[in-house]
N, C-alpha and C positions, 0 to 999 in steps of 0.2 A: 645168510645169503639171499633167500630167498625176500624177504623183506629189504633187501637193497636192491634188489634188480628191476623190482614191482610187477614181473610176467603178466602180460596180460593179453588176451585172445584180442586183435584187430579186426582180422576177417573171420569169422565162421568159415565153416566147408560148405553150407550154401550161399556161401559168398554177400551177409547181411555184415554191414561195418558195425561196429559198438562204438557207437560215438560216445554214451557215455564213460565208456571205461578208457577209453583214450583221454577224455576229462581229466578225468581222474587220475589218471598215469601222468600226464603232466602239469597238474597240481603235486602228487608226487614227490615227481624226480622236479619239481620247478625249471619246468622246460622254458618257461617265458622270459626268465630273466638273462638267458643264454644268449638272446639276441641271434647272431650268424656264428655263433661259437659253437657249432655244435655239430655233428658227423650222423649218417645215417647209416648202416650196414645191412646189409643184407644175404640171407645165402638159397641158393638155389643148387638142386639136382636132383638124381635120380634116389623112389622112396629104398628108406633103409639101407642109403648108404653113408650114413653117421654125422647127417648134417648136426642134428642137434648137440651129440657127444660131443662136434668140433667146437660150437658155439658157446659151449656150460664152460670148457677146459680155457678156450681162448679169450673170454669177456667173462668169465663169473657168473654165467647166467643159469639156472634151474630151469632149461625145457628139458620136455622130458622127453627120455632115451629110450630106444630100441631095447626089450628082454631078450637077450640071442638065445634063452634057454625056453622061449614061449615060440619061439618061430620068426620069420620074417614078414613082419607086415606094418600097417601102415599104423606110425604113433602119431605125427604132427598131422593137423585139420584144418585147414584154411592157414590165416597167416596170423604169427604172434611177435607179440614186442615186449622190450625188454631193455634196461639200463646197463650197459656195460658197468663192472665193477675196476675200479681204479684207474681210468683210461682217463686222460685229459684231452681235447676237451671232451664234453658230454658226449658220450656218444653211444646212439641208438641200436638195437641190435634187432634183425624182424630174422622171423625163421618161417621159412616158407612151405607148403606141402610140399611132400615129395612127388616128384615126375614119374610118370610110365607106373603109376601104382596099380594092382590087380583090383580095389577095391573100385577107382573109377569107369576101370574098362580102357578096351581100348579107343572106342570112337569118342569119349568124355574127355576132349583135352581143352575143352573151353578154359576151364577154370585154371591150367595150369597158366596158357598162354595170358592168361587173365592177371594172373598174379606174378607173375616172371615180366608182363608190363609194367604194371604199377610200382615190381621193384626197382625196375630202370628208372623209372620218373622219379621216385622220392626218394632213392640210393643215393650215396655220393663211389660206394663202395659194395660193390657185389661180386660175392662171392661164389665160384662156381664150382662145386664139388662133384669130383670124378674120378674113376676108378683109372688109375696106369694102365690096366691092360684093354682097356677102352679106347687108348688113342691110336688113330691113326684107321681106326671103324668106320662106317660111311652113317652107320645107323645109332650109333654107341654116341658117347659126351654129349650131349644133349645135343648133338648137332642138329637135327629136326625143330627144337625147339628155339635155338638159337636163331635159325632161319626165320624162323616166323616172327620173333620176337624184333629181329635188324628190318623186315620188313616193314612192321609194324611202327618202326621206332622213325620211318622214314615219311612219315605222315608228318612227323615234327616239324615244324618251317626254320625252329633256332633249337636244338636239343641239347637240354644242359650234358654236361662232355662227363663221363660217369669211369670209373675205375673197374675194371674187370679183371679179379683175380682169380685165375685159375688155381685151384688144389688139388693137386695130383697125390691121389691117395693110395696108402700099400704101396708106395716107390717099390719099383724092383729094384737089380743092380745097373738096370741102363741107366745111366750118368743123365742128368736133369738136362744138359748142354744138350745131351743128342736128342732127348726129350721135347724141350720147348719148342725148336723151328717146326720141328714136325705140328705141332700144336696149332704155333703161328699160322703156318702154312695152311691147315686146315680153315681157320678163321680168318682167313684174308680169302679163301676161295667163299667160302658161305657168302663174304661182305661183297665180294666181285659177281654172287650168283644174283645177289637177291636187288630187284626190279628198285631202278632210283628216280626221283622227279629231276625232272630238267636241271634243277636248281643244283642237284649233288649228283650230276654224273661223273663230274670229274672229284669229288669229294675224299679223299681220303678217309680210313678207317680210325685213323690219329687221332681226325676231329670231334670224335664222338664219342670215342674209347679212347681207355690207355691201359693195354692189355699188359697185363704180369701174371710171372707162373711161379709156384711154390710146390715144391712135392714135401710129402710127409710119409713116414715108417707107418706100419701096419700101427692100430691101437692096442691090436686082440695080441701079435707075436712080440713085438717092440716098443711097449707100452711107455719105457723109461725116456726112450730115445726121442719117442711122439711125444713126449710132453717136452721134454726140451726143446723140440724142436717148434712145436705150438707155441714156448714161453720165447722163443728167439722172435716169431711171427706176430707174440702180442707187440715187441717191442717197435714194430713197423706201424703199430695205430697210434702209438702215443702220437701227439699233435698231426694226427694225419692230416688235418689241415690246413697246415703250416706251408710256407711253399718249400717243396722237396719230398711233400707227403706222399703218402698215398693219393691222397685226394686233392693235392694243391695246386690243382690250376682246374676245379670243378669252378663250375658257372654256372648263373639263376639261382642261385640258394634264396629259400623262402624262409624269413625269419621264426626265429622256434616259437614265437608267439604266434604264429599264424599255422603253422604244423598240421592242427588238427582239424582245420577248415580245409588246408590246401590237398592235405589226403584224403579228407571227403570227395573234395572236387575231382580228383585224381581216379578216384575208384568210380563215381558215376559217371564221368565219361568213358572210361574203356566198358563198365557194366552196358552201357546204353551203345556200345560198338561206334562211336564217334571219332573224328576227328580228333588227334589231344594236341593245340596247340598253347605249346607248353607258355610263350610269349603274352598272349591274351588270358592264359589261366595263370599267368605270376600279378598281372595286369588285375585278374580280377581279385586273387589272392590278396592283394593288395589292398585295392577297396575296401572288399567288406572288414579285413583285418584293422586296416587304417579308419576307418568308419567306427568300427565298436572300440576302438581304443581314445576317438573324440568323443565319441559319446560317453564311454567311461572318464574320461578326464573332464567333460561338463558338470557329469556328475559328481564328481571330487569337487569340482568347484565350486557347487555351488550348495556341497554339505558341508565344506572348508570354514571351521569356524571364525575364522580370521575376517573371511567376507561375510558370514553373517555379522557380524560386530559392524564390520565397515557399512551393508546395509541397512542396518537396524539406527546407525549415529547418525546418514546421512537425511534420514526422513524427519530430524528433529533440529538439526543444526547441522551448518556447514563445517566441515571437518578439514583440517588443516593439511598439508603433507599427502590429503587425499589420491593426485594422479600419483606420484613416486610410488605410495606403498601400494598404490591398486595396480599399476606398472609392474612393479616387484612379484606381485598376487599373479598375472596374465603370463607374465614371463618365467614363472617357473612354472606353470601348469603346461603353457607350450613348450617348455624345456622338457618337461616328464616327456610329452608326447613325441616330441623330437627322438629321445632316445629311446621309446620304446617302438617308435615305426622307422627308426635308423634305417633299416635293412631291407626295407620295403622298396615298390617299383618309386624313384625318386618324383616323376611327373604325378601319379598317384597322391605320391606323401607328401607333397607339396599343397596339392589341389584339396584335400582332404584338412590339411592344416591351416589353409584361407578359410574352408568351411568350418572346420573348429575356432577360429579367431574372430570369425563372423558370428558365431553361436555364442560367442563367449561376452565380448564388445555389447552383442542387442541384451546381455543379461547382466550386463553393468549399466549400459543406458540410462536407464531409466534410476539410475541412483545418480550417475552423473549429471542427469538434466536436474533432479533433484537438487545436488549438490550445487548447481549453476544455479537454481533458482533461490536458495540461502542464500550468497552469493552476492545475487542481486538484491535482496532484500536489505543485510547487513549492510552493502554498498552504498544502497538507500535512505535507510536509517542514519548511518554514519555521515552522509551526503548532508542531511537536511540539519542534525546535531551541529558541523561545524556552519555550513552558512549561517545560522543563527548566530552564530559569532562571530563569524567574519562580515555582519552587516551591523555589526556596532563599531567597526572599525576601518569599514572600507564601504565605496557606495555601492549599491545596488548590483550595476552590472558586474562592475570589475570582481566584486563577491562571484555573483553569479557565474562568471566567464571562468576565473581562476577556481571554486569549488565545483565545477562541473569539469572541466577539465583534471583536477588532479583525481576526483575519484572516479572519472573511468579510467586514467591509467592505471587506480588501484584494482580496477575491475579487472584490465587486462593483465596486470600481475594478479591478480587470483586467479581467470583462467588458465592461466600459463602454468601453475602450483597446481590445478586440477588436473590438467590436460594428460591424456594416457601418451603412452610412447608408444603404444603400437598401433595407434588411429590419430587423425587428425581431425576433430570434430571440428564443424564449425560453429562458431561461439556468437558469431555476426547477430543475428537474433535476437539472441539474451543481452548483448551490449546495446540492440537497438530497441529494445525493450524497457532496458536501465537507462537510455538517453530521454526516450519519449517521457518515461513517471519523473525524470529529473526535471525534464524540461517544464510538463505539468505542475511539479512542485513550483519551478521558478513561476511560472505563472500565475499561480494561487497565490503564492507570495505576494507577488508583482500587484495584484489586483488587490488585495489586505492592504498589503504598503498602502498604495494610491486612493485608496477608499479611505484608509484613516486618514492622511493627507489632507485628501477632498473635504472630509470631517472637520479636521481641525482647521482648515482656511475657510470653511464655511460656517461653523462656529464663532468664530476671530472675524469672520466678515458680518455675521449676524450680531455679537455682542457689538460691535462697532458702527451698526443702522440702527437697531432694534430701539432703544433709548433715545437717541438723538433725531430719530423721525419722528419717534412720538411725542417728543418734545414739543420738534415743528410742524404738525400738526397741529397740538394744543394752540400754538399761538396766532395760525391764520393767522397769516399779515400776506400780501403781493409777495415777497419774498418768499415764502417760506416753500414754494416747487422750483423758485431756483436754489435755492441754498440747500434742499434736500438732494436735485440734481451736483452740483459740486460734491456735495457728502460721499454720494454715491460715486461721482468719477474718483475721488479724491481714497475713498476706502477702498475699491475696488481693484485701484490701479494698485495701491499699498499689498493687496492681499495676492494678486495677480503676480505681481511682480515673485512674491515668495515664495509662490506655489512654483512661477516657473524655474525658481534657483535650487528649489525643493527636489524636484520629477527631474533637474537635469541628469541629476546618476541615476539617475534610472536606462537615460540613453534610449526615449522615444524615439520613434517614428516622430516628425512632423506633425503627419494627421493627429496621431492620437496624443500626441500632446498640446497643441493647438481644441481639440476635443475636449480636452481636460480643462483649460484656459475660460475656453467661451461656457461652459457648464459652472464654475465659477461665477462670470460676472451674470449668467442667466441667475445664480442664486442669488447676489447682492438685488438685484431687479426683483427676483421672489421675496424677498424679504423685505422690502420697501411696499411694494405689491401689499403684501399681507398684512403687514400694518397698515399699512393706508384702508385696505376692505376693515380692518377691526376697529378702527377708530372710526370708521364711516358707519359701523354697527352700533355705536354710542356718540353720536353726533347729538343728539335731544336731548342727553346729559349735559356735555360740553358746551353746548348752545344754552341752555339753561346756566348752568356756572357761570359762563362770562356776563349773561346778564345780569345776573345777582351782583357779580361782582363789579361791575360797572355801574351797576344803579345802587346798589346800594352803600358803595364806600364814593369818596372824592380823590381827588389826585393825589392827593397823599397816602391812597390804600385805607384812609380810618374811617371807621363807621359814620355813614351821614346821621346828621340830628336833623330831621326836618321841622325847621324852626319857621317854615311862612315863606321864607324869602328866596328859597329855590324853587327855579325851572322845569316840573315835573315832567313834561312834556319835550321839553329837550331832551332832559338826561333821558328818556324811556327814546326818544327817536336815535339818539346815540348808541345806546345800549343795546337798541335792537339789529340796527346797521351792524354793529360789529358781530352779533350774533347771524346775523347774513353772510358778511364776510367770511366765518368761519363754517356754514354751508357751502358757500360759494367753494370754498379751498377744497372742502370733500368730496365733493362732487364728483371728479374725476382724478386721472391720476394723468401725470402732469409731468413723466420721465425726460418726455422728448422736448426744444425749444416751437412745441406749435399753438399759435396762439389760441383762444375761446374766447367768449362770449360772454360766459354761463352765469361772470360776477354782475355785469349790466342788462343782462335777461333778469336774475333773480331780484335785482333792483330796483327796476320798472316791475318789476309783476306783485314786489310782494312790500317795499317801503315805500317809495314813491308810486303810489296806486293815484294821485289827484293832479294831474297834469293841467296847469296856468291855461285860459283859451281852450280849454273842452269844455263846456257847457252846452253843447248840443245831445241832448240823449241819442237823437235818430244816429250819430256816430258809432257805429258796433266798433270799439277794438279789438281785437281778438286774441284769447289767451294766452301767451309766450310757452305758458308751461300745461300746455294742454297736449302732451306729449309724451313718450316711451324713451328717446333719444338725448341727446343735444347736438345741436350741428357742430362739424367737423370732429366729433369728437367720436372715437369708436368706442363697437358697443363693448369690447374685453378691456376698456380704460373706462367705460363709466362705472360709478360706484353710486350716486343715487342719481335715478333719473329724474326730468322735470316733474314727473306726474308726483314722487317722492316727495321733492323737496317742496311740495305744492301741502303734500298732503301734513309734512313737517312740522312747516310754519305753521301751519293752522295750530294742529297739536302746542306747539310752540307758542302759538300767543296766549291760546287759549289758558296754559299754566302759568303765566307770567303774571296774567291778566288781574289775576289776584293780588300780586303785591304792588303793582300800578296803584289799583283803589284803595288799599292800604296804605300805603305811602301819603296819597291826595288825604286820607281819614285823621291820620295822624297829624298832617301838617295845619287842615282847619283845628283841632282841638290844640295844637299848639297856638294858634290864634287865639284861642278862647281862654286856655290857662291864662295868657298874657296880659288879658286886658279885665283881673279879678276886682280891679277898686271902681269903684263910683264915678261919674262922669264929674269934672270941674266944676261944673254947674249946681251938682249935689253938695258937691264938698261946701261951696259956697253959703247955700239954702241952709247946712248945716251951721257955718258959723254963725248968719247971722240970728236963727231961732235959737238954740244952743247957746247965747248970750249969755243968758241970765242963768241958767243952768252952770254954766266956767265961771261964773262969779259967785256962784254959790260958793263952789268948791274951794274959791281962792280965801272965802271968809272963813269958809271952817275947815283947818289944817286935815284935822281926823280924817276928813272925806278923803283929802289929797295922798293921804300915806293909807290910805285904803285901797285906793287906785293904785298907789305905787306897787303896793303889795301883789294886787290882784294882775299887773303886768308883769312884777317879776314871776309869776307861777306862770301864767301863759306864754312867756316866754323859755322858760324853763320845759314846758310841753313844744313847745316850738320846734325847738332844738333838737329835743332826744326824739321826737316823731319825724325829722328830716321833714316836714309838710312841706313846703317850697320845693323839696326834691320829687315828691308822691307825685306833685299837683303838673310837674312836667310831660309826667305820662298818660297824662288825661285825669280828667274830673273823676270820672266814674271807678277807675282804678285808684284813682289818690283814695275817694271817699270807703271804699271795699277793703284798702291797707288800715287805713286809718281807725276805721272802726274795731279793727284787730288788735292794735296798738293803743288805744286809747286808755284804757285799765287799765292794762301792765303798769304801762309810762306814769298813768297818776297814782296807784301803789306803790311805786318806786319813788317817786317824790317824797311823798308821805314820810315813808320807811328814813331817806335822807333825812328829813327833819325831825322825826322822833330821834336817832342816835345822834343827831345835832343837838340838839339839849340837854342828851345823857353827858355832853363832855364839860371839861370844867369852865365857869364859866370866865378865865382867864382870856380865853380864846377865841372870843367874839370877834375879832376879825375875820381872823381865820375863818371861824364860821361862815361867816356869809359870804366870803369869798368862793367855799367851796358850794353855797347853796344857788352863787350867781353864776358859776362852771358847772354845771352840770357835766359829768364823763357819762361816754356810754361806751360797754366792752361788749355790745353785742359780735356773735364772731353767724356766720349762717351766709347763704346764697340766697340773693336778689334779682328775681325777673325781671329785665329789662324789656320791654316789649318794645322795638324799635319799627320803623317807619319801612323797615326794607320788605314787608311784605309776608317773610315768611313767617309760619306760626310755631315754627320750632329754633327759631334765634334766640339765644338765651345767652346775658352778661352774667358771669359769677364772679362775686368778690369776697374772699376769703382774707380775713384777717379782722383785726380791730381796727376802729377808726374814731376819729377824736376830732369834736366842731366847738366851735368856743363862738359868742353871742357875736365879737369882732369881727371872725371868718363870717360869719353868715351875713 
């Protein structure tokens, strides 16, 4: 028994509470889980008159009793508690010191009325034990203390309504009926004496009390009878708080989770002689009970393995089903709290479970913003994945328009799968966070697109100037700045056009596609531009080529033979003109239709320098190209200025200047090869002293086929030496090959006519047939040194070749 009841000292007798053994007593009997189920009892009287014995007999409880064989004096000491046994609901049991004891005295009644308070306030049911032959006394049934205690109790502004059972103890044989009014009577004059506030003068005793009376047989004479009739009076606490109970229409019950707070509170305000309003002390009761029970439910929650998982997943990836199950997590932790501050002041329990929601919400937060920002990322990624596909299928914008619009609706369907149901965050932010990096994506895009675009119509515009400027260029003719102008309108317009059927899904602006347009043809312009500056950088090549090429072949492109009978001085005034001409072209650049000058400046200054009708020196004319400029032409369109093409031509003649006198060199020794026989007049002088000499020869045969001989040999060296061919290319060169050839050629003879007599001599035709054909298989390359001037022109003629005495 004693281990079910858990006894345990409350108050001391100098009146110090034990909080912690109240702790302890309701960890226990698990007083918390009781909720408003639960009864408090109490008994008060005078000492050593058997409160405790009534207590053990009528709840099962182990305080301890009065020895009647030790004397009468004081067992109970302050106040104790105690678990009823077998009683539903729980219900509490305090046993109080006894009244009027010799031990406190008589002027020490502090402590009584002390504790005959405190069991009014956290009673539902008190007990007032009294001797029979005490009623109807003025100074007897604790009426004194009763007085004080109704005065006291009037401090109250709403006083919970409490049950007051009188025990009329030692019954005599006066009948209970005649017993009780007397009783009644007594305590409605106490309630009618004792001083009221404004508020309850007209108050009833009803409202506050609900007085009932019970007598009971001696212990000590009718010990059989007292117990039954004690086990009749337990039967009156079963559900005494049921309505019909004992205690079923008590009011303010403080929930048994708060018990041991609310009788702390309870005992230092009457220890400190205050006010007890019992309304502001359920009020505060409330608070701190509802305060440590969010704060213990924080705490749950946030050792709740469940939410460390769901924290732990969302700092790494967005987690799906998120708000339902964190919803599900909030809502049964405000569910616990719900039912453990049920019973509490309802404004209190309310205001304390905003604050716990509030505590709860800032310590998900920060996972949910998390959670948003995965979210957004995913949404991101997954954003930029399908545009990529949807711009090989659709154009530009409509991609753009239609893949920004469906993934933030997916965006808003994931906030919507995150979002808690017991907050409404707003999500605006993070959606307009995920529009702005969308929108930037599209932009980056946007500008790639149209850069490669740009790219490739400005490649396609340059592969379609680059060659055919430089083309026209090389050929300097009057045409060739109009015909690069068409080229240019003609390509420009072609790549224009593309670009603008290109950029149209993209869906510009105006401006900036118009922007786009004119930066285009500004590059067809750069590209013309640039070639024009690079071929104007090798203009003294180009000028030099055409002159070679002019002077040194005829109108049929084939290399001249200056044979005597060409115009040296022509072709070179020819050949230089056009190499003018093709200064003249370079000079500037020539996009727009504005006329110049620059080809009849350079014409007067630099071919026609000897003007008909000047022969007066004192005439200064003054230099055309003695200048930085050319007129009308600006200086970001010039490309060689006069002082330049001044300085050019010089350069320019001065390299040419050599294959002019070269040319004139070659064509006198082609005079001179020509004219290698004797003058008429010799030939003459020849036959007529020479007479007799050709008649000699004609009288003796021998001579004549000696001669014959000795011409077929030289003629045979004739032949295989090409001499007619040497002697083309001047004296001095013929005489230089020839000298080199001469052995060879006549050991090869030789060699022919020795295996010419090794063969049979059937074959005498034959023979000489092949000794009058001479073959030659030389195979090698032959310098030609031709008239055009330069010293590194060189004919190669690779193969065999075969001259017979007829050809030649």
């Amino acid at each position: 028994m004693g281990d079910a009841c858990f006894s345990t000292q409350l108050i001391d007798g100098d009146g110090v509470f034990n909080v912690s053994g109240l702790e302890n007593f309701m960890k226990d009997v698990r007083l918390g889980e009781c909720g408003l189920s639960y009864a408090v009892v109490s008994i008060m009287g005078p000492q050593s008159s058997g409160k405790s014995t009534l207590l053990n007999h009528l709840f099962g409880t182990n305080f301890r009793e009065m020895d009647a064989f030790r004397g009468r004096s004081q067992t109970t000491k302050g106040i104790w508690l105690a678990k009823a046994q077998n009683i539903e609901p729980c219900t509490l049991v305090m046993d109080l010191e006894g009244t009027d004891g010799r031990e406190r005295g008589e002027d020490d009644t502090a402590f009584e009325k002390q504790s005959a308070l405190f069991a009014l306030a956290v009673s539902d049911i008190v007990l007032i034990n009294m001797w029979c032959h005490d009623i109807g006394r003025e100074q007897a049934a604790n009426k004194p203390l009763l007085k004080t205690v109704f005065q006291v109790m009037m401090r109250l502004f709403s006083p919970r309504k409490t049950t007051l059972l009188f025990v009329i103890r030692d019954k005599s044989r006066t009948p209970l009926e005649n017993l009780e009014p007397i009783l009644r009577e007594d305590i409605q004059k106490i309630w009618d004496s004792v001083p009221k506030p404004h508020a309850h003068k007209e108050t009833p005793l009803s409202e506050f009390f609900d007085v009932q009376v019970v007598a009971l047989s001696s212990y000590e004479e009718k010990e059989e009878l007292f117990k039954q009739q004690v086990s009749d009076l337990r039967d009156r606490f079963q559900h005494s708080i049921a309505p019909g109970g004992l205690a079923g229409d008590r009011r303010g019950v403080v929930p048994a989770s708060g018990f041991s707070f609310s009788s702390q509170e309870f005992w230092k305000v009457i220890k400190e002689n205050k006010d007890l309003d019992l309304p502001a002390h359920k009020v505060m009761v409330a608070t701190v009970r509802c305060e440590e029970i969010g704060n213990e439910k924080v705490a749950s929650f946030t050792a709740d393995e469940e939410w460390q998982q769901f924290e732990e997943a969302v700092q790494h990836d967005f987690v799906p089903g998120f708000g339902k199950k964190l919803s599900s997590l909030l809502d049964r932790c405000l569910s616990e709290y719900d039912m453990e501050a049920i019973y509490f002041d309802e404004g209190v329990r309310s205001s304390k479970r905003q604050q716990l929601e509030s505590k709860l919400l800032q310590l998900v937060n920060p996972a949910y913003q998390s959670l948003l920002g995965h979210l957004r990322t995913r949404t991101l990624e997954a954003f930029k994945e399908s545009f990529d596909k949807a711009l090989e299928k659709e154009g530009f914008a409509v991609a753009a328009r239609n893949c920004s619009q469906t993934f933030l609706e997916k965006f808003e369907k994931g906030s919507e799968d995150a979002a808690i149901q017991q907050v409404n965050w707003d999500t605006s932010k993070v959606k307009d966070k995920l529009r702005r990096d969308i929108e930037a994506h599209i932009a980056s895009v946007r500008a790639t697109k149209l850069s490669e675009l740009c790219a490739k119509y400005e490649a396609q515009l340059t592969k379609a100037l680059a060659e055919p400027v430089e083309s026209l260029l090389d050929s300097a003719s009057e045409d060739t700045w109009p015909a690069i102008r068409k080229l240019l309108q003609r390509e420009t317009k072609t790549a224009v056009s593309g670009l603008e059927s290109a950029v149209s899904a993209f869906e510009l602006d105006e401006a900036s596609e118009k922007e786009l347009l004119v930066k285009l043809e500004k590059h067809g312009r750069s590209v013309v531009e640039s070639k024009a500056k690079e071929e104007a950088g090798r203009v003294l090549i180009r000028m030099k080529d055409r002159f070679s090429t002019l002077f040194s072949r005829d109108a049929d492109s084939m290399p001249r033979v200056w044979t005597g009978k060409e115009d040296i001085k022509a072709i070179t005034k020819t050949a230089r003109s056009a190499s003018m001409k093709l200064l003249s072209t370079m000079a500037a650049i020539r996009l727009e239709e504005d006329g110049d000058n620059i080809e009849n400046t350079l014409s007067l200054a630099l071919v026609d320098t000897k003007k008909p009708g000047t022969t007066d020196r004192s005439i200064q004319i003054s230099d055309p190209l003695a200048s930085s400029s050319w007129e009308t032409v600006a200086e970001e369109k010039t490309l060689i200025t006069p002082v330049q093409c001044k300085n050019l031509w010089r350069q320019f003649k001065a390299e040419t200047e050599y294959t002019v006198t070269q040319a004139i060199a070659a064509q006198e020794a082609n005079k001179r090869n020509n004219n290698w026989l004797p003058p008429p007049w010799a030939l003459a002088a020849m036959a007529i002293l020479g007479f007799n000499e050709f008649m000699t020869l004609l009288r003796n045969p021998l001579y004549l086929f000696a001669i014959f001989v000795i011409y077929l040999v030289g003629k045979a060296i004739w032949v295989q030496s090409e001499i007619g061919r040497e002697f083309q290319h001047g004296f001095l060169p013929a005489i230089l090959s020839l000298s080199t050839k001469f052995v060879p050629t006549v050991m090869n003879i030789l060699k022919r006519l020795a295996d010419a007599g090794q063969e049979p001599a059937a074959a005498p035709d034959r023979q000489r047939e092949l000794e009058l054909q001479p073959k030659s298989t030389r195979n090698g390359s032959y310098s030609n040194v031709t008239s055009a001037g330069s010293s590194s022109v060189t004919t190669s003629e690779i193969g065999p070749e075969y001259s017979s005495p007829v050809a030649q």
